[in-house]
TIMI-104409 format. One record per residue (C-alpha): chain; residue in one letter; x, y, z. Coordinates in steps of 0.02 Angstrom, whole numbers, plus 50000, padded with zeros to 5 digits. Layout:
{pakol A; A; {X; Y; Z}}
...
END
This chain:
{pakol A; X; {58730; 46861; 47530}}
{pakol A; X; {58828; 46792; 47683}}
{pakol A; X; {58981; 46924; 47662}}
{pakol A; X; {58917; 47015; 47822}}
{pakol A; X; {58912; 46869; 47928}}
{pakol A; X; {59099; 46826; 47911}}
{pakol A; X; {59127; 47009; 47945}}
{pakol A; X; {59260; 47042; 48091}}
{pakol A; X; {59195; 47167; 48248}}
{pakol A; X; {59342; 47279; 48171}}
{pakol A; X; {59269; 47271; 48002}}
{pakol A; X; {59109; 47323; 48051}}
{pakol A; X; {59147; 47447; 48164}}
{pakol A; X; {59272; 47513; 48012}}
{pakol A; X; {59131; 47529; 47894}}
{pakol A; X; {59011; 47613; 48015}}
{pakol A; X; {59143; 47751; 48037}}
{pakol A; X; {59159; 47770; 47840}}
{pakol A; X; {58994; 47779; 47828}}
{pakol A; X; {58989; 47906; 47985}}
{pakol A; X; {59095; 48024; 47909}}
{pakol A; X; {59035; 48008; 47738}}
{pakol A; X; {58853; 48071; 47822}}
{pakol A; X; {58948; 48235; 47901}}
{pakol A; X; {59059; 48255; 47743}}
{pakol A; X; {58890; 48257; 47645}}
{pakol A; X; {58797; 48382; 47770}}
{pakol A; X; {58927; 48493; 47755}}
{pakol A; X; {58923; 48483; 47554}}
{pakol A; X; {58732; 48526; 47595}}
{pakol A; X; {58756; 48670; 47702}}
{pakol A; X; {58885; 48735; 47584}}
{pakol A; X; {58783; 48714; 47430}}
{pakol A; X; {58636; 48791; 47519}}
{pakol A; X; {58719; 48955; 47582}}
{pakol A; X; {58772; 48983; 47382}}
{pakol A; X; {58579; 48953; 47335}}
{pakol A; X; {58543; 49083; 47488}}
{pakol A; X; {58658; 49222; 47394}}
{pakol A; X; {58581; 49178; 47224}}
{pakol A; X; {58420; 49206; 47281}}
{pakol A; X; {58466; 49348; 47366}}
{pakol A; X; {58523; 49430; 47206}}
{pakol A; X; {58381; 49366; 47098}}
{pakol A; X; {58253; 49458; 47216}}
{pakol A; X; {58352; 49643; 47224}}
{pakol A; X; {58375; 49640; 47028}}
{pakol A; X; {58188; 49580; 47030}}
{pakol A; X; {58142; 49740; 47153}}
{pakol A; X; {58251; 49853; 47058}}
{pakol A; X; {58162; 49808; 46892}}
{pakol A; X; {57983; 49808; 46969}}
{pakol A; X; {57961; 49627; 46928}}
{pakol A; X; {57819; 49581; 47072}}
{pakol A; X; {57798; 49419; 47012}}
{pakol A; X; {57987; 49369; 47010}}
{pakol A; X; {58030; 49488; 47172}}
{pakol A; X; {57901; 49377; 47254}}
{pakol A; X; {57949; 49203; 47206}}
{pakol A; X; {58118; 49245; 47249}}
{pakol A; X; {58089; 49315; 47404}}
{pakol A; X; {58005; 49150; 47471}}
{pakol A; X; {58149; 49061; 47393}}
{pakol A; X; {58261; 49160; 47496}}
{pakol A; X; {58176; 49097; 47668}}
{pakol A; X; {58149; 48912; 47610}}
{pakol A; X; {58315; 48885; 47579}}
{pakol A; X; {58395; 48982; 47722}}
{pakol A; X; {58268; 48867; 47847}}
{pakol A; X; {58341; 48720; 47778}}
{pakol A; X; {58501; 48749; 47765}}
{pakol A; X; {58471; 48800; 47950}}
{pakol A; X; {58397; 48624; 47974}}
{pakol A; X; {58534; 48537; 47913}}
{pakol A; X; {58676; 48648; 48005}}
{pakol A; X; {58589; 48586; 48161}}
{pakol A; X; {58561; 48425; 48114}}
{pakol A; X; {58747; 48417; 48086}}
{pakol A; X; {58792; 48498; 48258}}
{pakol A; X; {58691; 48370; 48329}}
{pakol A; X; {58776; 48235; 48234}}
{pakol A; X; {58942; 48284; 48292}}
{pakol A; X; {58887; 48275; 48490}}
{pakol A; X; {58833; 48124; 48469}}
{pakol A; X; {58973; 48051; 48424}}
{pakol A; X; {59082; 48159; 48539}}
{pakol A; X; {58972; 48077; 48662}}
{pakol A; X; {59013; 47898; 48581}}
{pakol A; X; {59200; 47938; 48587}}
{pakol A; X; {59190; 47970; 48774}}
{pakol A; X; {59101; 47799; 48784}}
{pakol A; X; {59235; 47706; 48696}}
{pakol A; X; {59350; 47779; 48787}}
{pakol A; X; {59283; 47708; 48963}}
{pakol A; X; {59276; 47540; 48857}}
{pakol A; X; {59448; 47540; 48832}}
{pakol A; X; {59502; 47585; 49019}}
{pakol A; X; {59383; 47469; 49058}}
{pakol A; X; {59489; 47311; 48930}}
{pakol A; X; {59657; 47385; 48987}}
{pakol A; X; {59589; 47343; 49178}}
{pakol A; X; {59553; 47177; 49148}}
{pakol A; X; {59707; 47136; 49042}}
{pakol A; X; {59789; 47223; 49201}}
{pakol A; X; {59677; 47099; 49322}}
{pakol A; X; {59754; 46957; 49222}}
{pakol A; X; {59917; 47010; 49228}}
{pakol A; X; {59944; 47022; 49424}}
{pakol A; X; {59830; 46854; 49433}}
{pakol A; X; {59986; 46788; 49336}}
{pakol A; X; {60097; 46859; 49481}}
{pakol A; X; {60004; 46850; 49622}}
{pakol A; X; {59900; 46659; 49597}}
{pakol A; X; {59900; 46630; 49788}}
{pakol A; X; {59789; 46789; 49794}}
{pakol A; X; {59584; 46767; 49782}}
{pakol A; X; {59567; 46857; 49601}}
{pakol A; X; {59408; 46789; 49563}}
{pakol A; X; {59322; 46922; 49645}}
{pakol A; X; {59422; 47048; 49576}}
{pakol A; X; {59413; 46990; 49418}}
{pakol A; X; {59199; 46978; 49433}}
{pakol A; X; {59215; 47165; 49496}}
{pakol A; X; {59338; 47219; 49335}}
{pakol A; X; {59218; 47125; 49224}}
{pakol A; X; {59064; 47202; 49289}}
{pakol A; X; {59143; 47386; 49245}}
{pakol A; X; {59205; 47328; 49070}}
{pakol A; X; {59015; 47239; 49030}}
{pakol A; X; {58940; 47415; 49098}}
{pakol A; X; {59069; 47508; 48983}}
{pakol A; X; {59042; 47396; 48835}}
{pakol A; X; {58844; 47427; 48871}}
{pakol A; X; {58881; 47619; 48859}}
{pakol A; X; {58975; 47590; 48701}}
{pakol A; X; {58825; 47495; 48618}}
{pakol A; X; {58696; 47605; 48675}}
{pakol A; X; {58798; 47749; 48611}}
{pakol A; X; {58801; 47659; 48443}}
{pakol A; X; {58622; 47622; 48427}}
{pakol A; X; {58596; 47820; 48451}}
{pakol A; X; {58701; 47870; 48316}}
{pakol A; X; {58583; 47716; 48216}}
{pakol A; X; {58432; 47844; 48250}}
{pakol A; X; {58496; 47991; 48199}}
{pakol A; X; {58419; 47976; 48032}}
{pakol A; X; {58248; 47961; 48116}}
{pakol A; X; {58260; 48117; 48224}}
{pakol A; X; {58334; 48238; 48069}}
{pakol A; X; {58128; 48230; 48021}}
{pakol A; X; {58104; 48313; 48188}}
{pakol A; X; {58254; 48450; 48203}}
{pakol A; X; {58208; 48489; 48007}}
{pakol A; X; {58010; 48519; 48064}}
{pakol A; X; {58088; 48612; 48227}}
{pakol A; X; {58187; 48719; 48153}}
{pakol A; X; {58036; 48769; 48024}}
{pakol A; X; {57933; 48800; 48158}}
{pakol A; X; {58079; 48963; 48209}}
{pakol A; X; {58074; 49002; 48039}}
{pakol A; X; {58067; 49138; 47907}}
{pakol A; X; {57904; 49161; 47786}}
{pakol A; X; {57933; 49241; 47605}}
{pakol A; X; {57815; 49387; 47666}}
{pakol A; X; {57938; 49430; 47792}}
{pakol A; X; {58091; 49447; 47671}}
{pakol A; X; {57990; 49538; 47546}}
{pakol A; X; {57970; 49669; 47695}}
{pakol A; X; {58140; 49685; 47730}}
{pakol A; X; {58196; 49701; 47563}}
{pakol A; X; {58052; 49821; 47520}}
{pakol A; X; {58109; 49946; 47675}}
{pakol A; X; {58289; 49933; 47600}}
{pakol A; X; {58319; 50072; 47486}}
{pakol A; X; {58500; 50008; 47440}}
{pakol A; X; {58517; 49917; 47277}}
{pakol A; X; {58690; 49888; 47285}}
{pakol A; X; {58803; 49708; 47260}}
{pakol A; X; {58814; 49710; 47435}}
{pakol A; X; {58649; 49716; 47495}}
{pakol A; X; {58654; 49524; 47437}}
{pakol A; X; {58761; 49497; 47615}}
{pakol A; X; {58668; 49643; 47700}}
{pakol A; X; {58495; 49588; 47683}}
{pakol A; X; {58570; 49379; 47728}}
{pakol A; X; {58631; 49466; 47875}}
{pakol A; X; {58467; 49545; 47918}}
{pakol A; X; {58380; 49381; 47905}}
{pakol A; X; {58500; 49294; 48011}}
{pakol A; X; {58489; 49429; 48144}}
{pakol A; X; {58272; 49432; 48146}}
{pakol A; X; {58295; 49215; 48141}}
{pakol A; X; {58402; 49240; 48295}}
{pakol A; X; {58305; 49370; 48396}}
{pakol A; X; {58150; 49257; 48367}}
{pakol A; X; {58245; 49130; 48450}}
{pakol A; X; {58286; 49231; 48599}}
{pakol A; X; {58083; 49273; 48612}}
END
């Protein structure tokens, strides 16, 4: 019960970045997982349309865009991850510059005694609290992340893909071939980033 009170700043700061990367590792298992379920799909509609099966060749279809949309979601959730904590590594950096200073302002106190260091050393401090205020504020976005992957998923819905639309495509497609699985993804891809443009 009191294990995470004894916990060292190093320890903590360890398992946040274990559980960082575990997050990323797992979006990218996601994203992965999704683009198979995207080809699957992909096949199950064009052996549905080549067998006349309206029923199937429909379900599939909206299959097809409800899984490319999220696996769009999480792709960009993941991107935004990962500048986030580019952001927070940029941050910890200036914290460190901003220890090394102070271990530097201590040092030539050491040599230099007869000097006035005390305002010095207020000045260094000041820089490493407004470093160390970066870092923390850095950390407590990466905290929200969770909250705002609600808001990129219903974002990137809104740029989305209906079921109708991929039935279309498929339906003015005449080729039946294995590789009009990766043709007609392609298409999709291409109409998502047009709409984007618009």
């Amino acid at each position: 019960m009191f294990g995470n009170l004894f916990k060292s700043k190093r320890q903590r700061e360890q398992e946040r970045e274990m559980t960082i990367r575990t997050a990323i590792s797992k979006q990218r298992q996601m994203s992965n997982r999704l683009r198979k379920d995207e080809r699957r799909f992909m096949e199950m509609a064009i052996r549905a349309k080549k067998e006349n099966d309206t029923k199937n060749f429909k379900i599939a279809s909206n299959l097809v865009a409800q899984t490319i949309m999220k696996r769009r979601a999480i792709d960009s959730q993941l991107l935004h991850f990962e500048i986030v904590l580019q952001i927070r590594d940029q941050a910890r950096l200036f914290g460190e510059f901003g220890q090394g200073m102070k271990a530097m302002a201590k040092s030539v106190n050491e040599v230099f005694k007869e000097f006035n260091d005390g305002q010095m050393i207020q000045d260094l401090d000041n820089i490493l609290q407004q470093n160390l205020s970066m870092e923390e504020m850095m950390n407590n976005v990466l905290d929200r992340i969770t909250e705002t992957s609600d808001t990129l998923t219903s974002d990137a819905a809104m740029q989305g893909i209906s079921g109708e639309v991929v039935e279309k495509m498929m339906t003015e497609s005449s080729d039946d071939s294995s590789s009009e699985i990766d043709a007609q993804l392609k298409a999709i891809e291409a109409e998502l980033a047009q709409r984007e443009k618009e």
